[in-house]
DRENKOL-109697 format. One record per residue: residue in one letter; x, y, z of N, C-alpha, C in turn; residue number from 1. Coordinates in steps of 0.1 Angstrom, whole numbers. Layout:
BAVEX  aa   n.c1   n.c2   n.c3  ca.c1  ca.c2  ca.c3   c.c1   c.c2   c.c3    i
BAVEX   A      X      Y      Z      X      Y      Z      X      Y      Z  NUM
...
END
This chain:
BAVEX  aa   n.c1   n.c2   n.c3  ca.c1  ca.c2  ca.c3   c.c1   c.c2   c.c3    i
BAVEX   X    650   1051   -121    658   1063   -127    661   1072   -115    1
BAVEX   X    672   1075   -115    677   1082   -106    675   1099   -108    2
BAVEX   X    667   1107    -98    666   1119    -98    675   1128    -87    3
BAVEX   X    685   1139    -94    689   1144    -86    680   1155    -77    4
BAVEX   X    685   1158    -67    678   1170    -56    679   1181    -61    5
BAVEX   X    682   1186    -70    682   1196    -81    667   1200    -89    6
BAVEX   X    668   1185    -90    651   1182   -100    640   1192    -91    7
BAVEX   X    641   1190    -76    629   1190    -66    627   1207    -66    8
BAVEX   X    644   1212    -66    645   1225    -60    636   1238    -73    9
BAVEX   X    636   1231    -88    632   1242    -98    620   1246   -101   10
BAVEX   X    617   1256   -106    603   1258   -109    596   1251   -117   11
BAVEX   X    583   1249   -115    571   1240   -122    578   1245   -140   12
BAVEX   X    577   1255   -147    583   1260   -161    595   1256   -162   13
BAVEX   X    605   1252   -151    616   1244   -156    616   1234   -151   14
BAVEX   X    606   1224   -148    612   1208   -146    597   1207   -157   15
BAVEX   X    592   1217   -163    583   1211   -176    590   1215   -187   16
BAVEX   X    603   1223   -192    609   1223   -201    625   1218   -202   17
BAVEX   X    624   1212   -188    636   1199   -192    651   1204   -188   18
BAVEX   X    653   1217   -186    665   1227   -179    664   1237   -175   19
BAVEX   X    671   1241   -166    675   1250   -155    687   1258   -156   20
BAVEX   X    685   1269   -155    699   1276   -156    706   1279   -139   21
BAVEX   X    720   1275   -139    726   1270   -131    735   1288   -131   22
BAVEX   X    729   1293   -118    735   1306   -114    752   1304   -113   23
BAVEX   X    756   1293   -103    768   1291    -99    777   1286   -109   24
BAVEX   X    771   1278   -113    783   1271   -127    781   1285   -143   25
BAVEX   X    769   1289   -139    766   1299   -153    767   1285   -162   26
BAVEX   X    755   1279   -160    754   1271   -177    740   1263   -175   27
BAVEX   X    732   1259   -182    721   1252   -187    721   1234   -178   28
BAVEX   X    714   1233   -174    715   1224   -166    697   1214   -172   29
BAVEX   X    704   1205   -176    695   1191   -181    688   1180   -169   30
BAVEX   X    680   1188   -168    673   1179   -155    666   1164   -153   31
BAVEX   X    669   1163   -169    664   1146   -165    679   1138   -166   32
BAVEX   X    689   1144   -175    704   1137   -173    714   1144   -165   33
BAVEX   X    714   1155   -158    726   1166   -152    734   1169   -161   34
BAVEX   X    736   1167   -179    746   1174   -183    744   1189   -180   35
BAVEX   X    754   1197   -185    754   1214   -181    760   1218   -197   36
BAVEX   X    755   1226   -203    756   1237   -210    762   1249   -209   37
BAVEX   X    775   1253   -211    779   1267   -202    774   1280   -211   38
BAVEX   X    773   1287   -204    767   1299   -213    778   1307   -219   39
BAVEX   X    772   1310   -229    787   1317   -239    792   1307   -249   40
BAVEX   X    792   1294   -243    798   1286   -256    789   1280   -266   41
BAVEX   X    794   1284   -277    785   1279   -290    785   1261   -292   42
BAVEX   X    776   1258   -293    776   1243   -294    771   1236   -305   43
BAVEX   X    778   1226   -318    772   1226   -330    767   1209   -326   44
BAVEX   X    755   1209   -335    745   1196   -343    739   1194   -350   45
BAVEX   X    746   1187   -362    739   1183   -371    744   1199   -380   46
BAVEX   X    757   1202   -380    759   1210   -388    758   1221   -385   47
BAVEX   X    747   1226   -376    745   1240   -374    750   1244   -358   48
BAVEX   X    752   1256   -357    759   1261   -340    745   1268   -333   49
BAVEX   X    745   1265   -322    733   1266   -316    741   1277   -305   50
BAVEX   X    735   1287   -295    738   1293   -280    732   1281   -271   51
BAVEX   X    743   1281   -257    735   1273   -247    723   1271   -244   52
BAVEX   X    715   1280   -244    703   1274   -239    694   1268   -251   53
BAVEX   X    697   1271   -263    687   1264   -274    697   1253   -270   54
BAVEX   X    708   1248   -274    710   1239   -276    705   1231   -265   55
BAVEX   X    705   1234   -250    702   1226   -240    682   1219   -244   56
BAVEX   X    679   1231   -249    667   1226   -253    670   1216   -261   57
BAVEX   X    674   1214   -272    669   1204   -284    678   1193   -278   58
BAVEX   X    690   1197   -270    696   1185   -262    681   1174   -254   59
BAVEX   X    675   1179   -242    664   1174   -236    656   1169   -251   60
BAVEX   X    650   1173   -261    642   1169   -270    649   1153   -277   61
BAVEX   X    660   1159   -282    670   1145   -288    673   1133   -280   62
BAVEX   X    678   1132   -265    679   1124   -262    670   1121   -249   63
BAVEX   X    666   1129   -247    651   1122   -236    634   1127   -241   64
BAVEX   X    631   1128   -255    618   1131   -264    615   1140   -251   65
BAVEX   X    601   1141   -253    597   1148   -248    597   1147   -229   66
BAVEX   X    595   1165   -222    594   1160   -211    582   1150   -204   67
BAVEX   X    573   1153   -211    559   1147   -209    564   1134   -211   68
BAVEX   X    569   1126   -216    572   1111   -214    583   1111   -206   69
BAVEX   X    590   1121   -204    600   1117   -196    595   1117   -181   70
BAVEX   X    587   1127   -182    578   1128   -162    569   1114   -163   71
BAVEX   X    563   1113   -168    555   1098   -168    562   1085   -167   72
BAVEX   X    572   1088   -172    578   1070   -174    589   1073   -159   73
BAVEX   X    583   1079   -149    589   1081   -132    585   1070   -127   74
BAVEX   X    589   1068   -121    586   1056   -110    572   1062   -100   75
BAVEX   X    563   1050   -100    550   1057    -95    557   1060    -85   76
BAVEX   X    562   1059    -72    563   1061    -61    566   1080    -60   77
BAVEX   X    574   1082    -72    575   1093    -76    563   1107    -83   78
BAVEX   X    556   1098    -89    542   1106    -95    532   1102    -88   79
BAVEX   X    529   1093    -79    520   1088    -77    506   1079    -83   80
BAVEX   X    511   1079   -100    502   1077   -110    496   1058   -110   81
BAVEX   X    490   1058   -111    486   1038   -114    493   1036   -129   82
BAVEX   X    493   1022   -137    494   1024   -150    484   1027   -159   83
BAVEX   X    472   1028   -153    456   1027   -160    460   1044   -164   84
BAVEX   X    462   1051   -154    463   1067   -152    475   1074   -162   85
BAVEX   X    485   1065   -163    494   1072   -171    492   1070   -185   86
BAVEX   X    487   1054   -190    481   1054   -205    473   1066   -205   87
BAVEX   X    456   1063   -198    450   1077   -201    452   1093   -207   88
BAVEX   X    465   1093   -195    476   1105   -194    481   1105   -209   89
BAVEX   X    486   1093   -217    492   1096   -229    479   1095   -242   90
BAVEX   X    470   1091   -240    460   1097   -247    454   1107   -251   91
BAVEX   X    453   1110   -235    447   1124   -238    456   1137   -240   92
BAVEX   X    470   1133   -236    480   1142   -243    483   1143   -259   93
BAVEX   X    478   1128   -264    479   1126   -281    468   1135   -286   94
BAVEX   X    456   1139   -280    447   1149   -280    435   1139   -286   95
BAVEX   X    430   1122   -283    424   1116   -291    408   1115   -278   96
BAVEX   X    399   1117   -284    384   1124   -276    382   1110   -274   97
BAVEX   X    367   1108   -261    368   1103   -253    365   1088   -263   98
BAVEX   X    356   1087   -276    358   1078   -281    364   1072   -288   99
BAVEX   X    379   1075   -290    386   1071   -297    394   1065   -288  100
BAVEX   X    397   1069   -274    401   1065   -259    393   1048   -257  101
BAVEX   X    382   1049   -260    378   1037   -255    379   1030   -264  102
BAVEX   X    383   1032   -279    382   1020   -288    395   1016   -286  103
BAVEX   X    401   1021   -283    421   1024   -280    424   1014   -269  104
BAVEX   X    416   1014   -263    415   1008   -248    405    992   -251  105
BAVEX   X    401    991   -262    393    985   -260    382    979   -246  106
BAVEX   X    374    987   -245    365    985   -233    363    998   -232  107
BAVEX   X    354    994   -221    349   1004   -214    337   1013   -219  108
BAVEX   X    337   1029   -214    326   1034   -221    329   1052   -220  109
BAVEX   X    321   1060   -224    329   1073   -228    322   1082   -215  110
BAVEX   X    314   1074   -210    314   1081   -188    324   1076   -190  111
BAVEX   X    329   1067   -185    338   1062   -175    353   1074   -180  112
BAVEX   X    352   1076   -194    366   1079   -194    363   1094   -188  113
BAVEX   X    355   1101   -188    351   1115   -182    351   1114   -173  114
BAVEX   X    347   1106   -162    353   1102   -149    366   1105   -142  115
BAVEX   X    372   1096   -155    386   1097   -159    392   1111   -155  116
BAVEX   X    388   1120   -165    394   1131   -167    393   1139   -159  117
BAVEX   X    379   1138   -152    372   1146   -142    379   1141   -124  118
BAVEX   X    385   1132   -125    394   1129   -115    408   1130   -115  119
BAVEX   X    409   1132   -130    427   1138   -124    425   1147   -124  120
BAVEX   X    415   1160   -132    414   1175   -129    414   1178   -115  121
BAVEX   X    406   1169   -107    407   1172    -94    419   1170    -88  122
BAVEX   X    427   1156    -91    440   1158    -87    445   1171    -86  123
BAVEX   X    448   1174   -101    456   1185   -101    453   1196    -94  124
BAVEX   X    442   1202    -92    431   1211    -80    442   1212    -69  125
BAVEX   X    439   1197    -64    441   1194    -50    462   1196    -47  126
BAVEX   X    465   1192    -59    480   1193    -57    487   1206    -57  127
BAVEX   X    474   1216    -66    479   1233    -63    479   1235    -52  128
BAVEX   X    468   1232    -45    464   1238    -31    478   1228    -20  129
BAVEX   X    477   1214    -19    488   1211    -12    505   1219    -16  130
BAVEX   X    508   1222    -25    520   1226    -28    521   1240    -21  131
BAVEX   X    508   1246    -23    506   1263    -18    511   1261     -3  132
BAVEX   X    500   1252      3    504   1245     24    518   1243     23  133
BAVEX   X    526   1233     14    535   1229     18    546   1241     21  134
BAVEX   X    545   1248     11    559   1263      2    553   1267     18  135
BAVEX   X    542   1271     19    539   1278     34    546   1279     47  136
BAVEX   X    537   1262     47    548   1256     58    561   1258     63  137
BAVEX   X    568   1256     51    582   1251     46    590   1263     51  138
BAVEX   X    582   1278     48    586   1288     41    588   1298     59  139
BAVEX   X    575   1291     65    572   1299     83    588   1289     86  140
BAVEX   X    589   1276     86    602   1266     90    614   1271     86  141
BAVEX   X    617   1278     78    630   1283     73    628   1296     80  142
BAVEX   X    620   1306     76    621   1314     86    624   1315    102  143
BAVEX   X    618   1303    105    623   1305    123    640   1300    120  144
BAVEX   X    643   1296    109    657   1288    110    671   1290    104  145
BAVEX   X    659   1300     98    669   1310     84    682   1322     96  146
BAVEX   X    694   1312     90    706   1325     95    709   1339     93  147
BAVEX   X    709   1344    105    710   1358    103    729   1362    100  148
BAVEX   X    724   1373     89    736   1376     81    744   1387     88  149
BAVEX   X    755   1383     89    767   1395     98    775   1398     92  150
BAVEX   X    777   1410     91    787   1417     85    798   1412     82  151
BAVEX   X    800   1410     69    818   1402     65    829   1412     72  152
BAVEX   X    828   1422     70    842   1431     76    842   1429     95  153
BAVEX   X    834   1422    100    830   1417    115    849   1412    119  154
BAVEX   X    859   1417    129    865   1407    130    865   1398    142  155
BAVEX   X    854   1399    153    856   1393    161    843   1378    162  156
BAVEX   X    842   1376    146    831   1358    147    835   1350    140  157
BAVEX   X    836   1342    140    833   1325    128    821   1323    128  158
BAVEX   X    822   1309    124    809   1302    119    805   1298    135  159
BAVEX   X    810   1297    142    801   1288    155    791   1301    160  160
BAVEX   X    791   1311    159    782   1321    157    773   1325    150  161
BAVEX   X    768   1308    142    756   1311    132    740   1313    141  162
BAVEX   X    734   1324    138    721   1324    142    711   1324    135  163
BAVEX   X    701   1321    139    689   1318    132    674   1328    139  164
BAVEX   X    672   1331    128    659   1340    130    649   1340    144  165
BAVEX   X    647   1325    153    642   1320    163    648   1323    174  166
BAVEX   X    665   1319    173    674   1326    182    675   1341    188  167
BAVEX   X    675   1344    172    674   1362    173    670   1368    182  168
BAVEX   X    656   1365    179    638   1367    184    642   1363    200  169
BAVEX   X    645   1346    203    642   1350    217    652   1355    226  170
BAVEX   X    666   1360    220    677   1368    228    673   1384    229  171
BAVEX   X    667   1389    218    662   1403    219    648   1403    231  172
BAVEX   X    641   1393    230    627   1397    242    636   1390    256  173
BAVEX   X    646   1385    255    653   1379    273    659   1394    275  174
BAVEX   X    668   1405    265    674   1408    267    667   1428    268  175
BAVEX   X    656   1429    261    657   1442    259    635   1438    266  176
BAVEX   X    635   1437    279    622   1432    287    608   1446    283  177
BAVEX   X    613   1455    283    603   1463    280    602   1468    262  178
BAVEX   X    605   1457    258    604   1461    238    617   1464    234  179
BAVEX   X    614   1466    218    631   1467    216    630   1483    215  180
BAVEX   X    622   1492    219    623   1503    216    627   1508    235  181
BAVEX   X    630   1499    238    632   1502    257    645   1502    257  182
BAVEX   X    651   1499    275    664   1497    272    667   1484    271  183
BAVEX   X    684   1486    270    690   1471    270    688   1469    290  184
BAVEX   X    687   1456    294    690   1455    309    704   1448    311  185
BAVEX   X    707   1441    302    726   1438    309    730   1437    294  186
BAVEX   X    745   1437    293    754   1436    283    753   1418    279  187
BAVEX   X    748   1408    273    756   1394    275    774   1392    272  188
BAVEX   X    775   1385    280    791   1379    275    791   1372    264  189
BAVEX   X    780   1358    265    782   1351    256    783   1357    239  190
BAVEX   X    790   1357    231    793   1358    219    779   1358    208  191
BAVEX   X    772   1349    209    762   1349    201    748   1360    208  192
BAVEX   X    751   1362    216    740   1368    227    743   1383    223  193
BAVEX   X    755   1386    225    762   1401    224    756   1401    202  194
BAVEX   X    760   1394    197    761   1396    184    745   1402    178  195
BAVEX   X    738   1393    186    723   1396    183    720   1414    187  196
BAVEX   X    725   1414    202    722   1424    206    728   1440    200  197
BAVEX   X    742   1437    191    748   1449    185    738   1446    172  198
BAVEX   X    736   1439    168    730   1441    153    718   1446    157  199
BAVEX   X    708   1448    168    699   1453    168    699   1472    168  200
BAVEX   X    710   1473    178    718   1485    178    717   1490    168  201
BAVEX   X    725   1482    159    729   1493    147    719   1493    137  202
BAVEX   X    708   1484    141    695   1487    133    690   1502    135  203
BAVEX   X    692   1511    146    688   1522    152    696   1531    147  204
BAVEX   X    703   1532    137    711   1539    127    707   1540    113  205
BAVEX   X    709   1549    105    708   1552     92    716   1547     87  206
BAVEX   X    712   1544     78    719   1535     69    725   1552     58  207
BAVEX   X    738   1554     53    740   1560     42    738   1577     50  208
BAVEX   X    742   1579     63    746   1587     68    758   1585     80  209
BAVEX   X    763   1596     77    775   1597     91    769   1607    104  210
BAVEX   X    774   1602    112    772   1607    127    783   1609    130  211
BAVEX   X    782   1620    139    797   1622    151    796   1613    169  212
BAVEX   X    807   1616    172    806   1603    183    795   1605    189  213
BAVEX   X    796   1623    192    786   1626    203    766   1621    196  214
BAVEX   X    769   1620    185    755   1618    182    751   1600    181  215
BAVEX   X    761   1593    181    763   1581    185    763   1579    197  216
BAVEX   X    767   1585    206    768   1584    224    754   1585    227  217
BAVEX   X    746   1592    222    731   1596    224    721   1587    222  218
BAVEX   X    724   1580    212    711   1569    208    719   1554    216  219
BAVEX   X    733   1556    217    735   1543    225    731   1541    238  220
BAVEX   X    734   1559    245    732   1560    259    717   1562    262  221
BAVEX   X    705   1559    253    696   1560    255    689   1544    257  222
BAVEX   X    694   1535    253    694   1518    259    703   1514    265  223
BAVEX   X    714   1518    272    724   1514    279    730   1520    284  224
BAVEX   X    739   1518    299    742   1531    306    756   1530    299  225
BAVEX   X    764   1518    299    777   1519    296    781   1524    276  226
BAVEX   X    774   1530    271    778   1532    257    791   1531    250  227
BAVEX   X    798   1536    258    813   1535    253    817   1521    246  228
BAVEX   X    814   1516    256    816   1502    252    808   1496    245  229
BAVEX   X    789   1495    241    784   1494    229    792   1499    219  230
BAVEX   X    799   1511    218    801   1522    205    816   1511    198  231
BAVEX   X    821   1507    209    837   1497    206    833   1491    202  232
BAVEX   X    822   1479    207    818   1472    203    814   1469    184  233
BAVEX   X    807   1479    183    797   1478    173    808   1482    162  234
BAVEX   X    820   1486    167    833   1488    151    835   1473    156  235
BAVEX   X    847   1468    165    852   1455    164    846   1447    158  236
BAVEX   X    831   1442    157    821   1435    150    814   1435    138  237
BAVEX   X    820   1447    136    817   1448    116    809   1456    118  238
BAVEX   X    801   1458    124    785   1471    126    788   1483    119  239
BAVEX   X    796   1487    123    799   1500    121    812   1507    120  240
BAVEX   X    817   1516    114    830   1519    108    830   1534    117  241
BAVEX   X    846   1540    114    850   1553    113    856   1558    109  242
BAVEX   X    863   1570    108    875   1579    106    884   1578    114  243
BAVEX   X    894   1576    111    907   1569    120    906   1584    133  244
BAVEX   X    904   1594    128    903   1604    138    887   1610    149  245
BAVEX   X    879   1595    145    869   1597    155    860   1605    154  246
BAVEX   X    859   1613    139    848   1628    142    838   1622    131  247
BAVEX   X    835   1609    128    828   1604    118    826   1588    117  248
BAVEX   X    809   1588    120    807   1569    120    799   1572    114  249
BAVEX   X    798   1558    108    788   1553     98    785   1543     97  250
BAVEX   X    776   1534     97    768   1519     93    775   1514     82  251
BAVEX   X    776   1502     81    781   1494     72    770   1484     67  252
BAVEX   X    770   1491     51    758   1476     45    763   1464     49  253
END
């Protein structure tokens, strides 16, 4: 059975109730088949009109029963389950006690099935705690990798100026040697180097106040000798805006 990369990305409460609501399309998204439900449209069965998301529900219930048989009948390689483990699994989901399990089964004994149960509890234990390491992991990895966002009204970048959090990090400690509260020691040419270095700039601004040039000249000429040219800078690149007449800057969210 074929699982989309969709399945992987949703939360534990939506790949155990079967859909997902899809920000970008705006509609109900069926995770064991990819149909989509759009939101807003009424959708009738069996006579009656349902809203998208009920209906996406009883959609998952009608044509793939429940999720719980639909997560189990995965390909082990997927669940990791044996077949001994997923019968058990639909047993003890029918809610039938440990001896009615072994007569079901013919064999065995009512340790063995507590065993049983007492080893997939542990599974499950164990699979909170690896998921917690993994999101961790995953989460420090994206951060060293995660692109830093630049101002859309910017007009002097494209895309070949994507940076990433790691990048950031080691062009501000090459470039600003005594902290970032020190000065700058050279301007870079390079495009991505300069980009890092105005967005730190204009971190050193208020956000949701105006300055006059002279009070801009002051916090720029206090990390850099040439300001002037920080101050051009930081309009041409989206940073920062003005008054066509100069007596007013301000930061741009």
């Amino acid at each position: 059975m074929q699982i989309g990369e969709r399945f992987w990305k949703v939360s534990l409460e939506d790949m155990k109730q079967g859909y997902t609501y899809d920000h970008d399309t705006e509609s109900f998204l069926c995770l064991a088949c990819g149909e989509q439900f759009a939101k807003g449209v009424i959708y009738l069965l069996n006579g009656l009109l349902y809203e998208a998301e009920k209906f996406a529900r009883l959609h998952v219930a009608d044509s793939h029963g429940s999720m719980f048989e639909f997560l189990l009948g995965l390909d082990k390689k997927l669940t990791g389950l044996t077949d001994l483990q997923k019968r058990l699994l639909q047993l003890f989901h029918a809610g039938m006690s440990d001896n009615e399990i072994v007569k079901e089964l013919d064999g065995g004994s009512t340790s063995t099935i507590r065993n049983h149960r007492f080893t997939l509890r542990e599974r499950m234990k164990q699979a909170k705690v690896f998921l917690a390491i993994m999101e961790l992991a995953e989460d420090r990895t994206s951060r060293q990798n995660r692109l830093i966002s630049i101002h859309r009204t910017a007009t002097m970048m494209d895309q070949r100026y994507a940076i990433t959090e790691q990048e950031n990090e080691q062009v501000l400690k090459t470039y600003f040697k005594q902290g970032l509260d020190g000065p700058l020691d050279t301007f870079p040419s390079k495009e991505k180097r300069k980009i890092i270095i105005l967005r730190h700039l204009a971190s050193l601004f208020e956000e949701n106040r105006q300055y006059t040039e002279k009070e801009v000249n002051v916090v720029l000429k206090a990390r850099f000798a040439d300001f002037v040219t920080l101050r051009r800078y930081l309009i041409e690149y989206g940073f920062m805006d003005r008054l066509p007449d100069g007596s007013r800057y301000w930061i741009k969210r």
